[in-house]
C-alpha positions in Angstrom: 11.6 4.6 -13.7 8.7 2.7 -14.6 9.6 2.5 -18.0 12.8 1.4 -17.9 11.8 -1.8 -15.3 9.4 -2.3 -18.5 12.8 -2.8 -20.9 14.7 -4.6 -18.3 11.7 -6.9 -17.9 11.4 -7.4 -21.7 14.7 -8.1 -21.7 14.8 -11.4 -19.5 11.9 -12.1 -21.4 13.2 -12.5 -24.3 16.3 -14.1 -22.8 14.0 -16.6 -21.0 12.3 -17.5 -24.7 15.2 -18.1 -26.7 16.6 -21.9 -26.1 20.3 -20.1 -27.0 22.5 -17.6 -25.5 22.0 -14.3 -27.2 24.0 -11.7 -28.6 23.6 -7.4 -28.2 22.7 -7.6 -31.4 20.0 -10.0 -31.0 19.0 -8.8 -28.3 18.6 -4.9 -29.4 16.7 -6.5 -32.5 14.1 -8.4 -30.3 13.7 -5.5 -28.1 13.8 -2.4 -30.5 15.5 -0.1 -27.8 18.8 1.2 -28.5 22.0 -1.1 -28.2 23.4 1.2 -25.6 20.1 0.9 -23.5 20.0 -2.9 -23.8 24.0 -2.8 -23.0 23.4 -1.2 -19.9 20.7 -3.1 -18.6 22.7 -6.4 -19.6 25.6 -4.7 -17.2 23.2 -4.2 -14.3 21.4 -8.2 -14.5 25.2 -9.0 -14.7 26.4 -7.0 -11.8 23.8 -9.3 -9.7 24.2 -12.9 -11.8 20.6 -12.0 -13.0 22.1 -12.6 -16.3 25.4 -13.8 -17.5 28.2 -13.1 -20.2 30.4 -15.8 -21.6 33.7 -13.7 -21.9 34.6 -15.4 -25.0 31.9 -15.5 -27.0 30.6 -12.4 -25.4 26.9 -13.9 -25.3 24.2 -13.6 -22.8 22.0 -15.8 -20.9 20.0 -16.1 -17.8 21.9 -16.2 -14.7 21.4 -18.7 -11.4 20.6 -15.7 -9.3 17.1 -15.9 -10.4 16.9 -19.6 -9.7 15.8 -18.5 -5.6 13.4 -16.0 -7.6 11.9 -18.7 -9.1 12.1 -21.4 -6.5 10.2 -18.7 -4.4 7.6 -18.1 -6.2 7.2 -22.0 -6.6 7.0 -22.5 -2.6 4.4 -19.8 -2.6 2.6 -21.6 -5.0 2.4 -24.8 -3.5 1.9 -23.0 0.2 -1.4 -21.2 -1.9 -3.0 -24.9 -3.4 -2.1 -26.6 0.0 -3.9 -24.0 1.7 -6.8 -23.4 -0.1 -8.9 -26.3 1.2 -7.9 -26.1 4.6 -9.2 -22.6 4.5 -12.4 -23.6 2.7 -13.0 -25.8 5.5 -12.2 -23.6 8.6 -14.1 -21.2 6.6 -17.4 -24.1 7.0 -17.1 -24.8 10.2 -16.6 -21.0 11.8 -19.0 -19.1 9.0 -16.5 -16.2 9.2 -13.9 -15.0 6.4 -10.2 -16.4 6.7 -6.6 -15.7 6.0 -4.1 -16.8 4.9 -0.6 -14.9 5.6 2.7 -14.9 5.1 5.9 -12.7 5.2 7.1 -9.6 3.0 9.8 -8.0 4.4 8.3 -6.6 8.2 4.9 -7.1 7.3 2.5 -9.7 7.0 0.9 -9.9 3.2 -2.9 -11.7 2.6 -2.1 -14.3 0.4 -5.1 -16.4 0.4 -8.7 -15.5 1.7 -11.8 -17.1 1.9 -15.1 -15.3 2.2 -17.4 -16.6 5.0 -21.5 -16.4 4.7 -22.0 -13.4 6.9 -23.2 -10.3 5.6 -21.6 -8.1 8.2 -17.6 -8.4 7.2 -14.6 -6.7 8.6 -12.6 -5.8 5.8 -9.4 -7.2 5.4 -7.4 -6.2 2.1 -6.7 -9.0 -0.2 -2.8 -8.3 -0.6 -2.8 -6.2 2.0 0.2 -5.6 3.8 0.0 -4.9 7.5 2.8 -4.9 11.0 3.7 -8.4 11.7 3.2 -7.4 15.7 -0.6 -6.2 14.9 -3.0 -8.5 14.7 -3.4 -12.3 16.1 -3.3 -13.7 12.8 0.5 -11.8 11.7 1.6 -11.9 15.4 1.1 -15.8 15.7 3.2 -15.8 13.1 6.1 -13.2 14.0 6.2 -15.0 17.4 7.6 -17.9 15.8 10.5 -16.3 13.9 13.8 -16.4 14.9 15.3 -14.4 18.4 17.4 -12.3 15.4 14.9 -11.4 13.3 12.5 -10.2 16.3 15.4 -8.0 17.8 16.2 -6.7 14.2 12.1 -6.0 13.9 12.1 -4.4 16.7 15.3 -2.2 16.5 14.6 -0.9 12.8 10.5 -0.9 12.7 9.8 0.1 16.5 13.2 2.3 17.4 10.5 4.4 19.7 10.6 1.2 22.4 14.4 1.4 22.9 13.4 4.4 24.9 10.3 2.8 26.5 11.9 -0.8 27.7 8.8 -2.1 29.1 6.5 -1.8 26.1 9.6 -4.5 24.4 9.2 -6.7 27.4 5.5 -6.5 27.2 5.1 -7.4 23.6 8.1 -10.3 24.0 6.1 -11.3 26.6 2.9 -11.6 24.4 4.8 -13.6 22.1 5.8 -16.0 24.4 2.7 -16.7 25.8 2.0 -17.3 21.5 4.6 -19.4 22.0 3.2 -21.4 24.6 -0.4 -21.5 23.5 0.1 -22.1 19.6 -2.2 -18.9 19.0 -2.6 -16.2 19.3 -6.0 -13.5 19.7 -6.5 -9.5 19.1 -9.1 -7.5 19.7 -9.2 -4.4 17.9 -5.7 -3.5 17.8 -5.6 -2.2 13.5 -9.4 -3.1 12.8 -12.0 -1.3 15.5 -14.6 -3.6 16.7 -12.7 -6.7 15.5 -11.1 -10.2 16.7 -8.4 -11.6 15.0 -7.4 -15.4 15.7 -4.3 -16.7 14.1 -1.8 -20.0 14.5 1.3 -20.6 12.4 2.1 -22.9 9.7 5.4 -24.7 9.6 7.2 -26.1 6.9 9.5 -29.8 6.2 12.3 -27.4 7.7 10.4 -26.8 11.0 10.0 -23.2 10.0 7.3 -20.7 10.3 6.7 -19.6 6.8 3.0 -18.3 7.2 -0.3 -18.0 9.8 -3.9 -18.8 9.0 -6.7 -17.8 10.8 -9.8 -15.3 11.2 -11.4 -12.0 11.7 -15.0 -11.2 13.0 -16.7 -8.5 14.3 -16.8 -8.3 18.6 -20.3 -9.1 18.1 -20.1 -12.4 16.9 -17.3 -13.4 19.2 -18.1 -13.8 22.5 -15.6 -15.4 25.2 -17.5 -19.2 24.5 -16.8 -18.4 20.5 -13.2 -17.2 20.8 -12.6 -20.4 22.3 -13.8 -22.6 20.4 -12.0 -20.5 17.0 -8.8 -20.2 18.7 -8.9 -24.7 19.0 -10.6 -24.6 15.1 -7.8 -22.3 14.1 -4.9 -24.1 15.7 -6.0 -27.9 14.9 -6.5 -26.0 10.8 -2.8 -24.6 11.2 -1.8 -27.9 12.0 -3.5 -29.8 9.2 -1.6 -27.4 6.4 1.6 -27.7 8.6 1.1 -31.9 7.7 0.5 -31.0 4.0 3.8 -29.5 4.2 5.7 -32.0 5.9 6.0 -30.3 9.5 6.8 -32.7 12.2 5.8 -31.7 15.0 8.8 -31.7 18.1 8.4 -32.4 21.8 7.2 -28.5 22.3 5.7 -28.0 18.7 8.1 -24.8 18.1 11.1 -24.6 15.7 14.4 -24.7 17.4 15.4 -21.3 16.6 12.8 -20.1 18.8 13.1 -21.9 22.0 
């Protein structure tokens, strides 16, 4: 499996290299593998419009389905340089280590972090993936997706609460009161002994594409400190939301959430 991603791989490669459209031939030339190996990776990538064929000169070429690919990976990007110094800074002014996060799939994936002064950490993956609904810093985000994707969450990734009705209400009730406050706190819930403090981060499209905040240990974060992180966190979340050309509406949520 792994090796044939590998040949697929080297073939958009090459594809993506060549300033022409390229032949089977060419292509089994540049690649070494056999022609009817490259022919049938060619058929897959042109089953999706990963790649395309002109039918009468029966050449190949890159296809526009990777254009969102790569558009992606651009927004991510941006979202990463934006963020960095907005992190550096909450990072200053709380002295603990923060997060940047954003969706993959169900889960909330690190995709920035910044390492505070304190010896004594809480260890948060870099890349790790984690339940949007655990966590302040993944659920501040999740409360701000759409009424459709929290129902589809919900259905497919916690089936258990279709039998148990008023653990759903409870947790669509946390992510109201989210909702409400602009961020959101945990205490313990995947990491024991820990606070998490998260707000989201809104795009030009009034979308919630990704939550920054914090994580410290319960001894550093007593009732006077989670205040004043949760206002740090939440004016921060709003200074990378700017960078990204959020406006901010009469209640500060995207319309697909009210």
């Amino acid at each position: 499996m792994v090796q044939s991603l590998v040949r697929a791989m080297e073939i958009l490669e090459h594809l993506r290299q060549s300033d022409k459209s390229c032949s089977l031939a060419e292509l089994t030339r540049k690649t070494g593998l056999p022609s009817s190996t490259v022919h049938r990776i060619l058929q897959t990538f042109c089953s999706t419009n990963y790649v395309v064929r002109d039918p009468k000169t029966h050449l190949y070429r890159l296809g526009t389905a990777l254009i969102p690919l790569g558009m992606a990976a651009t927004r991510r990007l941006k979202l990463r340089d934006s963020a960095l110094p907005v992190l550096k800074n909450l990072m200053r002014m709380t002295e603990e280590d923060v997060f940047l996060i954003i969706i993959s799939g169900y889960q909330g994936i690190v995709l920035e972090k910044v390492e505070g002064p304190n010896p004594l950490k809480v260890v948060e993956r870099f890349g790790g993936e984690v339940d949007l609904h655990c966590g302040g810093i993944r659920r501040s985000l999740f409360a701000y997706q759409p009424d459709s994707f929290i129902e589809s969450y919900i259905r497919h990734h916690l089936p258990h609460m279709a039998e148990h009705p008023e653990e759903k209400e409870t947790l669509l009730r946390n992510l109201s009161r989210i909702r409400e406050e602009g961020v959101a706190v945990s205490r313990g819930e995947y990491i024991p002994h820990a606070v998490g403090i998260g707000a989201p981060v809104f795009d030009m499209n009034d979308k919630a594409i990704a939550s920054i905040g914090l994580i410290a240990p319960q001894s550093r974060t007593p009732p006077e400190q989670v205040k004043r992180f949760k206002e740090l966190v939440k004016q921060h979340a709003e200074q990378l939301s700017a960078l990204l050309g959020y406006v901010r509406n009469n209640k500060g949520i995207s319309e697909e959430c009210k």
